[in-house]
N, C-alpha and C positions, 0 to 999 in steps of 0.2 A: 644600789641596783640600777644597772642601766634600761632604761625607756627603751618597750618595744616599739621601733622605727615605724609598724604601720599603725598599731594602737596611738601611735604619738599623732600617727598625719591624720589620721579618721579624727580624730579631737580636736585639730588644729580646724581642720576643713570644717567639722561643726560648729566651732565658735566664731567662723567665718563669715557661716553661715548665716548665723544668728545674728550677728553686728551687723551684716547688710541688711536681712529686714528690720531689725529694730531701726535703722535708720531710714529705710523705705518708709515706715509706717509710722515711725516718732512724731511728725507734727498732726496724724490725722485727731480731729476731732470728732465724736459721736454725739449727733443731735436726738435728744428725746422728743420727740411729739406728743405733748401731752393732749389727752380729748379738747374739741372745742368747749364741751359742754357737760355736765354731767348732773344729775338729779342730787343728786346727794355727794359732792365735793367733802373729798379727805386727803389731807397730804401725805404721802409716803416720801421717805430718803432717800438719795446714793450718796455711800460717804464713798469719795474719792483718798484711798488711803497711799495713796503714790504708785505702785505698781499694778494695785489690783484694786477691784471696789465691794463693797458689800449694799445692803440692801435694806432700809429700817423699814418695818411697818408698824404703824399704833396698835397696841395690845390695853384690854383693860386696867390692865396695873399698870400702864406704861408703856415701854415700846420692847420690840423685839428684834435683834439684829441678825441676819441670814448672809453666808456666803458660802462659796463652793471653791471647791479645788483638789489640788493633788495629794492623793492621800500620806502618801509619804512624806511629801515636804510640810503640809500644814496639821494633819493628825500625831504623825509618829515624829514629826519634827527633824526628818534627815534631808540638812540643807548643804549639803556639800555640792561641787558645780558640777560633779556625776550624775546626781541624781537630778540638780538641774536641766543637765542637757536629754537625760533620758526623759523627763518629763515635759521637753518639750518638743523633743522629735519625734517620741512614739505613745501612742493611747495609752491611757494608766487607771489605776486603780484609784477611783475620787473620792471625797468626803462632802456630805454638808454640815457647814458649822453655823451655830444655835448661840445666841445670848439675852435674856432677856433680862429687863433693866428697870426698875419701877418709876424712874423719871420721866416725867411728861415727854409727850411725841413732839419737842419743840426743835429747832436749835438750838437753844440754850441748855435742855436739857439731854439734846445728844451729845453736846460737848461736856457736861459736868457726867452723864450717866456711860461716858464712853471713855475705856483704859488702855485706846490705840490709838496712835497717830494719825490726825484727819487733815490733809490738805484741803480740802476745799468739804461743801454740803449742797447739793443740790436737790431742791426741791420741788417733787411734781406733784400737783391735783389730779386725783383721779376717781374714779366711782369708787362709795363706802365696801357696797355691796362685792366687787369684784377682790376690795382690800381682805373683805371675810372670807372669802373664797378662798385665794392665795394662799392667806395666813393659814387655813386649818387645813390647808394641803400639806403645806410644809412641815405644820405642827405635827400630825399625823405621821407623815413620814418619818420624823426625829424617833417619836413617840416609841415608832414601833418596830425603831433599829438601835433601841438604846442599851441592846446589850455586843455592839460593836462602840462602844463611845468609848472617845479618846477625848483627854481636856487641852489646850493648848496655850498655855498664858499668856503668850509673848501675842499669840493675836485675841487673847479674851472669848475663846469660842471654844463650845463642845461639838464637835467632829463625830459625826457615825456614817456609816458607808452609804452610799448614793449610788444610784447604778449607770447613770451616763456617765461613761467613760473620760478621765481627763483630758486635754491634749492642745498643744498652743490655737487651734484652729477652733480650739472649743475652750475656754478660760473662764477662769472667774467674770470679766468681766461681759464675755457674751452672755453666761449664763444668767446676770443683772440684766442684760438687755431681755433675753430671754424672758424673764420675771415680768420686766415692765410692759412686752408684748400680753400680758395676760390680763395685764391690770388696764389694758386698752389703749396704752401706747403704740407711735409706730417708733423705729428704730431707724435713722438716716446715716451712714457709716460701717465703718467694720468692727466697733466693739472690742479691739482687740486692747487698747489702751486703757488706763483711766483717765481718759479725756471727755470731758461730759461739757454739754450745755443744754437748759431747757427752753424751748420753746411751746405756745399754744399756736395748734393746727389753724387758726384763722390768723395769725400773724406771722407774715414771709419774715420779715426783717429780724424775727426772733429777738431773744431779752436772755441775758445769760443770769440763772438765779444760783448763786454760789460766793463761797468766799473768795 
């Protein structure tokens, strides 16, 4: 069957599209500013999983891994470059995905208690208190949309619906930056990548903590 001539060029021009900002915005990095200071210091994670990133936080039994995205492509798992382009040109229907893991909140044990591909770990200090806060936001909200859950193997996460909406200006990995605004970070960058480095707020010259 022959290709409709304007459906062909609208497609074309979108992946035009998309290949000029991905190279606009390919080498930027996103600086974490962790607190100078905190009363009661706990480390939480970003795993840098090449495209996108997620978010550990220590959980009593262990740790707990949180990320968000588009529902169709990481829920229902329709990864075709249709639904690609539609999920990045226009607002979409989201998910947060849930994994909790009984291995210590370490490195080593996000690498032995994690069944996704991790480029890089970086590691921020930040208030305990604000860590329980987060967590039982999140937890709650899973909790009590667990009759939209969807499992997803291939990224190790339970997915139920979220209500901010998807969309390339709003991604997985803003919404990490987002996270770590709560947890009392600042955010220097556009978050649009997983390109991460950490720094603390009393050091200009920063210290990159990752693999």
């Amino acid at each position: 069957m022959a290709r409709h001539p304007r459906r062909g060029s609208w497609r074309s021009a979108c992946l035009a599209l998309l290949g000029g900002v991905a190279l606009l915005m390919g080498g930027c990095t996103t600086t974490i500013v962790a607190p100078a200071s905190v009363e009661r210091p706990q480390s939480v994670f970003v795993l840098d999983h090449g495209r996108h990133s997620s978010l550990v936080l220590p959980h009593p039994q262990g740790f707990v891994r949180y990320a968000y995205g588009d529902w169709a492509w990481y829920a229902e798992v329709d990864t075709g470059w249709m639904q690609a382009i539609d999920a990045v040109l226009f607002p979409s229907r989201a998910g947060l995905g849930r994994r909790q893991t009984d291995r210590p909140a370490t490195r080593e044990g996000l690498r032995e208690g994690s069944r996704v591909g991790i480029q890089a770990i970086h590691e921020v200090e930040v208030d305990a208190d604000r860590v329980t806060a987060l967590r039982d936001s999140l937890e709650t909200h899973h909790q009590e949309n667990l009759a939209s859950v969807k499992e997803n193997p291939t990224y190790d996460l339970a997915f139920v619906e979220y209500p901010e909406p998807y969309a390339f200006w709003h991604n997985s990995n803003h919404k990490v930056a987002d996270w770590l605004r709560r947890l009392g970070c600042t955010i220097e960058g556009t978050a649009f990548w997983a390109q991460w480095r950490v720094i603390r707020s009393e050091d200009g010259r920063g210290r990159v903590l990752g693999d």
